[in-house]
C-alpha positions in Angstrom: -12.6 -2.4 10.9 -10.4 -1.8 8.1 -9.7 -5.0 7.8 -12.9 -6.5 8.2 -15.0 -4.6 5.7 -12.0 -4.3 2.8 -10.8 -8.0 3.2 -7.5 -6.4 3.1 -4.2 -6.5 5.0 -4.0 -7.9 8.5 -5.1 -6.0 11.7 -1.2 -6.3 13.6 0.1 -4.6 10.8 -2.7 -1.9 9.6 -1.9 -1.2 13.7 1.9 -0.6 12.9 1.4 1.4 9.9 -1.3 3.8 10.9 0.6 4.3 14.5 3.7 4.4 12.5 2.9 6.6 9.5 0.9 9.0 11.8 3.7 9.7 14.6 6.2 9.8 11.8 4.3 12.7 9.6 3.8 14.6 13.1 7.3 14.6 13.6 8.1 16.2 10.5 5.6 18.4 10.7 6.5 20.0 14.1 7.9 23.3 13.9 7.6 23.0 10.4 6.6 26.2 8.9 3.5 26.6 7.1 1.1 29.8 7.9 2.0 33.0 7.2 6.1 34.1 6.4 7.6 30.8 6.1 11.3 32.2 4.7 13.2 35.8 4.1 15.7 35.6 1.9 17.6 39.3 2.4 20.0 38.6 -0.1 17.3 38.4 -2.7 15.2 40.6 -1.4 12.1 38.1 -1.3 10.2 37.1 1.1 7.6 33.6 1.3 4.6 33.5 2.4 2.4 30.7 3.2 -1.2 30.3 2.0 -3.9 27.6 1.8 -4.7 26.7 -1.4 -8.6 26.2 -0.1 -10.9 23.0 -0.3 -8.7 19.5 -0.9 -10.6 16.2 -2.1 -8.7 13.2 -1.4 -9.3 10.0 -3.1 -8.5 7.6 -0.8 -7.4 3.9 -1.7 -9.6 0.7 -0.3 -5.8 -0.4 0.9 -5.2 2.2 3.6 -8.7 3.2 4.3 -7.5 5.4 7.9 -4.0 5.7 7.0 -4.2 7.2 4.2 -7.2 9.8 4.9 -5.4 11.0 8.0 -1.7 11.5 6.6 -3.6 13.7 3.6 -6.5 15.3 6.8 -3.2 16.2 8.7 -0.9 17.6 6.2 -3.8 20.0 4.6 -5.1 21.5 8.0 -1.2 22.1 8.7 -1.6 24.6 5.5 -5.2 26.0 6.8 -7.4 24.2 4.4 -10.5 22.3 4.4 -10.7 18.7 3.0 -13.4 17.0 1.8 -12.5 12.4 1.7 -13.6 10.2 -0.8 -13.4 6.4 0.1 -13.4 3.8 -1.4 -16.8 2.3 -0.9 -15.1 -0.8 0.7 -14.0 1.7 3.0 -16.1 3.9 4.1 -17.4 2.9 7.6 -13.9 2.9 8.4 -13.7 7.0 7.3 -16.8 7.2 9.1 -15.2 6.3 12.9 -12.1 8.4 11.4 -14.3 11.2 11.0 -15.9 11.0 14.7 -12.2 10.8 16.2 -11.1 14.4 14.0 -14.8 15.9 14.5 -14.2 15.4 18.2 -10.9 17.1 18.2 -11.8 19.6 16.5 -14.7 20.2 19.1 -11.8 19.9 21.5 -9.6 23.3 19.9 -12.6 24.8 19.0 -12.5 24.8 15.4 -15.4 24.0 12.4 -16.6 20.5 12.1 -16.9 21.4 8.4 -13.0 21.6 7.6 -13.3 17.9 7.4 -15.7 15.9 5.9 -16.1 13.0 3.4 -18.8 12.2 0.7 -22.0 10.9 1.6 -22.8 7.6 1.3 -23.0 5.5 -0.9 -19.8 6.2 -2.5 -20.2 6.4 -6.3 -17.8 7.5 -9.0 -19.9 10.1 -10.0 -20.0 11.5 -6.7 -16.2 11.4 -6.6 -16.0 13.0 -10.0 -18.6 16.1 -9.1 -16.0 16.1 -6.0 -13.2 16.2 -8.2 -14.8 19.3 -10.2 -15.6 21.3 -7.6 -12.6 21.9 -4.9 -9.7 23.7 -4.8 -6.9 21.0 -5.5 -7.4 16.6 -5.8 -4.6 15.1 -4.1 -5.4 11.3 -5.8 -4.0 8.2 -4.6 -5.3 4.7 -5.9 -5.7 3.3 -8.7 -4.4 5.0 -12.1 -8.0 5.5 -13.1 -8.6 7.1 -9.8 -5.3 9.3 -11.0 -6.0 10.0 -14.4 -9.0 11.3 -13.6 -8.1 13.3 -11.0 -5.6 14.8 -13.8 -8.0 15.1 -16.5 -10.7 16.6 -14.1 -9.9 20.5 -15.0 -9.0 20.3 -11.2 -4.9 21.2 -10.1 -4.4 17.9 -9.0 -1.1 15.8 -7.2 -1.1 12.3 -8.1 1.2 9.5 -7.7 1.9 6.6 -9.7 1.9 2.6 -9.7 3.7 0.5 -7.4 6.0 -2.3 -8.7 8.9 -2.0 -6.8 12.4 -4.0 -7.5 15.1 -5.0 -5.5 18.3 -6.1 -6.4 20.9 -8.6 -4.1 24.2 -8.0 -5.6 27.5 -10.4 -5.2 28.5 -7.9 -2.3 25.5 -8.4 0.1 25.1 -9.6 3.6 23.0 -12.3 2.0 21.2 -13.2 5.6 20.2 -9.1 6.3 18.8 -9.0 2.5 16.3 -11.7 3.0 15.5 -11.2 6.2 14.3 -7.7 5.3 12.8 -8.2 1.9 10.6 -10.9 3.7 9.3 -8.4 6.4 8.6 -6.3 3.4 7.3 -8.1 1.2 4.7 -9.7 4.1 4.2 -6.4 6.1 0.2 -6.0 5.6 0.3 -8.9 3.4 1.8 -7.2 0.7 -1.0 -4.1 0.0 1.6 -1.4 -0.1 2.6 0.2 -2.9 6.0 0.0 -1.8 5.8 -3.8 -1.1 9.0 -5.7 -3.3 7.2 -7.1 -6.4 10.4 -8.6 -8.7 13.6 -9.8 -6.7 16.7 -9.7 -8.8 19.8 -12.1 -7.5 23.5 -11.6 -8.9 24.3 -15.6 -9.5 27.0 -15.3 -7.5 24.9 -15.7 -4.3 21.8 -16.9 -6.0 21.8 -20.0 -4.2 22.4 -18.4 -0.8 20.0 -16.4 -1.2 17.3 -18.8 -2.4 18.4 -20.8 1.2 18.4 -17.7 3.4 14.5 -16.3 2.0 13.8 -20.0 3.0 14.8 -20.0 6.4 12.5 -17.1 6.6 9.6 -19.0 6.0 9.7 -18.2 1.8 8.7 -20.8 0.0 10.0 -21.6 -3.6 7.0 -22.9 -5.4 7.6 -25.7 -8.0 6.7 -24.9 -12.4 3.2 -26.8 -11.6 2.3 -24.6 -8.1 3.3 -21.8 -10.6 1.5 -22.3 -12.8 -1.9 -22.9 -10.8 -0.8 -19.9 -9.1 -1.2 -17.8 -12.2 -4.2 -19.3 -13.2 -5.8 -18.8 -9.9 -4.3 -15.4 -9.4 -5.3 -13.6 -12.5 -9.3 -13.7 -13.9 -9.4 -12.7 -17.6 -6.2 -10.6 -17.1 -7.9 -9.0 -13.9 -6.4 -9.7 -10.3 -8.4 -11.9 -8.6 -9.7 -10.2 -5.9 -10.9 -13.3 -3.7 -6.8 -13.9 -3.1 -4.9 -10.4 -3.5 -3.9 -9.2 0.1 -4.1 -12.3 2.2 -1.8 -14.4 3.8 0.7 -16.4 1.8 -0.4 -19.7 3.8 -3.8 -18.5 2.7 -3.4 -17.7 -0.8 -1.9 -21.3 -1.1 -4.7 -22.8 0.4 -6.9 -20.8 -2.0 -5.2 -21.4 -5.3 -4.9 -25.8 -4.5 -1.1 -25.2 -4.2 0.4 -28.6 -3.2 4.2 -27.6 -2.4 5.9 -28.2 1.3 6.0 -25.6 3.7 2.6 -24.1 2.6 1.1 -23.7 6.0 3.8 -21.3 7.3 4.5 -19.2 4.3 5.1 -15.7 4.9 6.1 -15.1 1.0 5.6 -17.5 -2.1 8.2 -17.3 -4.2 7.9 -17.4 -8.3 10.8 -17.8 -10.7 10.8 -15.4 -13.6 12.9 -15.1 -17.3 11.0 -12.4 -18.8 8.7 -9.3 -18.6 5.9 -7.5 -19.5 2.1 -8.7 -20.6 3.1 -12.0 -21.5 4.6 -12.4 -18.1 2.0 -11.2 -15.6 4.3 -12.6 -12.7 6.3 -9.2 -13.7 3.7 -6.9 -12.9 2.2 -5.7 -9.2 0.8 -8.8 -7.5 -0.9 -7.1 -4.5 0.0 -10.2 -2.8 3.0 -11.6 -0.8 3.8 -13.3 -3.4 8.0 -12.4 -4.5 9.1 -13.1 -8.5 12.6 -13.9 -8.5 15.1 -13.2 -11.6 18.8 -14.5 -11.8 20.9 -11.9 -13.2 24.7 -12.7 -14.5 26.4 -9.6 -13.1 25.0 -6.4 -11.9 24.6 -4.6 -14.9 22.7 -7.4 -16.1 20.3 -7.0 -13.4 20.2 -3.0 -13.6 19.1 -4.3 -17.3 16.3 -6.6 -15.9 14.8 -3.9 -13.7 14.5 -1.2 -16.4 12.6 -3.8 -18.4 10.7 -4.6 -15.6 10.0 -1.1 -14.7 9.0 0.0 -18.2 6.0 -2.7 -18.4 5.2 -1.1 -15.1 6.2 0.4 -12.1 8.2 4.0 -13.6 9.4 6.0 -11.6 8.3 4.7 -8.4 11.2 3.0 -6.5 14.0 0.7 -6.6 16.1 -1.3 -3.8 19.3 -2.4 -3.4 20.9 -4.6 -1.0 24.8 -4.2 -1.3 28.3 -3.4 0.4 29.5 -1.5 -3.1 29.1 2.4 -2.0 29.0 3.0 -5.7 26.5 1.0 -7.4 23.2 3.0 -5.3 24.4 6.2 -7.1 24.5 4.7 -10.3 21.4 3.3 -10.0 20.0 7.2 -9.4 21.5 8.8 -12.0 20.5 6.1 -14.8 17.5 4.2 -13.5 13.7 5.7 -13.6 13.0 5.8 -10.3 12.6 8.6 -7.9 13.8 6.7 -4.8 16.9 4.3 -4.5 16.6 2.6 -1.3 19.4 1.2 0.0 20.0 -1.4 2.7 16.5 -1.3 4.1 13.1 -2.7 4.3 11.8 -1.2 1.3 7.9 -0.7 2.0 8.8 1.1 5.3 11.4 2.9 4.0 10.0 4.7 0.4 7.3 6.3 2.7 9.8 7.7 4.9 11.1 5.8 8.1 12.8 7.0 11.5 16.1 6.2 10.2 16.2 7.9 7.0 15.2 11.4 5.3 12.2 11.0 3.3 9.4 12.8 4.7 7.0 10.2 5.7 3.8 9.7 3.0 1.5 7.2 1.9 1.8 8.8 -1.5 4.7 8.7 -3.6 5.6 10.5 -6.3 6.8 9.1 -9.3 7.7 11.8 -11.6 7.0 12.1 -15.8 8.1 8.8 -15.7 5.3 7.6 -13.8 3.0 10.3 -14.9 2.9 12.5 -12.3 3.3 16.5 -11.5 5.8 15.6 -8.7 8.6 13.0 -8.0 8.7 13.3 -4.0 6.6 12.2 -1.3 3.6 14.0 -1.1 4.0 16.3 1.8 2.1 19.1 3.2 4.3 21.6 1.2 2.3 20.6 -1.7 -0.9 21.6 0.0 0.1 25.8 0.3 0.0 28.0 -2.3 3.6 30.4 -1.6 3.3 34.0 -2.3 6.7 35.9 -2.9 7.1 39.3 -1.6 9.7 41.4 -4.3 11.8 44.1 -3.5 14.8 45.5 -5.3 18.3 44.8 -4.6 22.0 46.0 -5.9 21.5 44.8 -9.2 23.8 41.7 -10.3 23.2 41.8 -14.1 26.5 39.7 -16.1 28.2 40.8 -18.5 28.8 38.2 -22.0 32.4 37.5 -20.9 30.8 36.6 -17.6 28.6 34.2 -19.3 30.4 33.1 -22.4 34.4 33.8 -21.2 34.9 30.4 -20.7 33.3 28.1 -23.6 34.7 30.7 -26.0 38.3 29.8 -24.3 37.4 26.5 -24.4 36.7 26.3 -27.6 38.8 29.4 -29.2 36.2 31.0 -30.5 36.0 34.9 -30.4 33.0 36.7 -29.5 30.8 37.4 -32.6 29.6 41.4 -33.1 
């Protein structure tokens, strides 16, 4: 349904990620604490409680239109609230069945209808916006617009920023592992994730190698002319062209009159970039399967290309990097603007949490005050309870200014002023 009615994604994947993203967030969420005393700390003498913080609207993209509403349904009746869904209008038959498999459990435990429930039809923004005014907390995903005015509602609101994620191949990789994954990515629900490789940067050490291997996984490097019909085609009056975002790459080429070999069983087209920013659209998101490639000469070179990259758009978000050098992926985390370093792995799985690494599974990612957002993690259902703290008094631990001060004023042989 989803697919039918957006004219987004492809139905084997939309099946992966919902199954995926839905098992996953119930794993976390077992056992996880969330009503009533959720921590003691006797030490301190403070106690956490868990509270709901009420009524939740969720703006919900046209990209993940059952995803998304169930990973934000499940994590706010975890904290006791009630949520109210606002689709996209492209997707809202697809809330609608959503809504009769939730309604019907909630029959099943005995429990209100009414703790979830979307906006009447038709979807307008000034439905969303009266939405938006009028509950207890706006957890936005979407569009920026959708997040800016989520944030500039009066509302508390969680939002999460723009997708443009990078990846870096470094002199050190296992060059056949790196493509194989960043072509699974970069395909997986033809490219609608958020988390979905945008700009590819090689080390030119392998660049070559790498080039070959994306090949062999049905990438195909289009020629300066295909390019440039591509970007014609693929931007209208500086505006995505929405008759070709989200398809196949076979498709798209078909679409967009490309002429190159190999169209017909493209997984990924592949565009070779210099620069970045507005004069370079092929820098920005591309919604797409559809993979701009950068050459770097060394890695700080392409740590250098990323930032540029990531400052026209993408902040905060997340980065990737495909390497044997243990070093480089904490460098990348203490200097680069990002609020995820993936390393080694498909990136659009892994940003939104996966079942061999940490993050807590999401279809929302933070992206910090780089990205301009109230939070830098993935949204999870601790940012759906409001935590009272219980205070009681302990031996008292008050410093003295040697305790503070002793060692800078030794450092720097200074005595303590009067």
């Amino acid at each position: 349904m989803a697919v039918e009615q957006t004219g987004l994604g492809n139905v084997a994947d939309k099946l992966v990620k919902n199954r995926r993203k839905t098992m996953g967030l119930l794993r976390d969420l077992k056992g996880a604490k969330s009503v009533g005393v959720i921590a003691e700390y006797p030490d301190k003498g403070l106690i956490e409680i868990a509270r709901p913080v009420g009524v939740v609207g969720a703006i919900v993209p046209s990209t993940n239109p059952a995803a998304t509403p169930a990973n934000k349904t499940i994590n706010a009746i975890k904290g006791r609230n009630a949520i109210v869904l606002a689709p996209s209008p492209k997707g809202e038959s697809t809330c609608v069945t959503l809504l009769e498999y939730m309604h019907a459990e909630l029959d099943r435990v005995g429990a209100p209808r009414d703790l979830v429930q979307k906006l009447p039809a038709p979807i307008s923004k000034a439905g969303t916006k009266q939405l938006m005014q009028s509950v207890d907390l706006i957890v936005a995903t979407g569009s920026q617009n959708n997040v800016k005015g989520a944030y500039s509602s009066g509302t508390p609101a969680v939002g999460v920023g723009a997708g443009n994620a990078v990846s870096i191949i470094d002199e050190t990789a296992d060059v056949e592992e790196a493509a194989r994954k960043i072509v699974i990515s970069k395909s997986f629900d033809n490219a609608t994730s958020c988390s979905s490789e945008n700009n590819l940067i090689i080390v030119e050490d392998n660049y070559d190698q790498v080039i070959q291997a994306l090949r062999e996984n049905q990438a195909v490097l289009l020629s300066a002319n295909d390019q440039k019909t591509l970007e014609s085609q693929l931007w209208l009056e500086g505006r995505l062209n929405q008759g070709l975002i989200a398809r196949e790459a076979s498709n798209i080429a078909r679409l967009a009159g490309l002429s190159g070999a190999g169209m017909e069983q493209a997984k990924v087209l592949l565009v070779r970039e210099e620069g970045y920013g507005g004069e370079y659209p092929f820098s920005g998101e591309k919604l797409s399967p559809i993979l701009t490639v950068y050459k770097a000469r060394d890695f700080h070179h392409a740590t250098e290309i990323a930032r540029g990259i990531m400052e026209f758009q993408g902040k905060g978000h997340s980065l990737s990097i495909h390497t044997k050098n243990e070093s480089r992926p904490l460098k990348l985390g203490l200097e680069m603007p990002v609020c995820r370093v993936i390393v080694n792995q498909i990136h659009c799985y892994a940003t939104g949490g996966s079942f061999d690494n940490g993050l807590p599974f999401s279809l929302s990612m933070g992206c910090g005050s780089w990205g301009g957002n109230s939070i830098s993690e993935n949204m999870n259902y601790r940012n759906y309870l409001n935590i009272t703290r219980i205070a009681r008094t302990i031996t008292p631990n008050e410093p003295t200014e040697m305790d503070l001060f002793g060692d800078y004023w030794q450092k720097h042989q200074c005595a303590p002023s009067n």
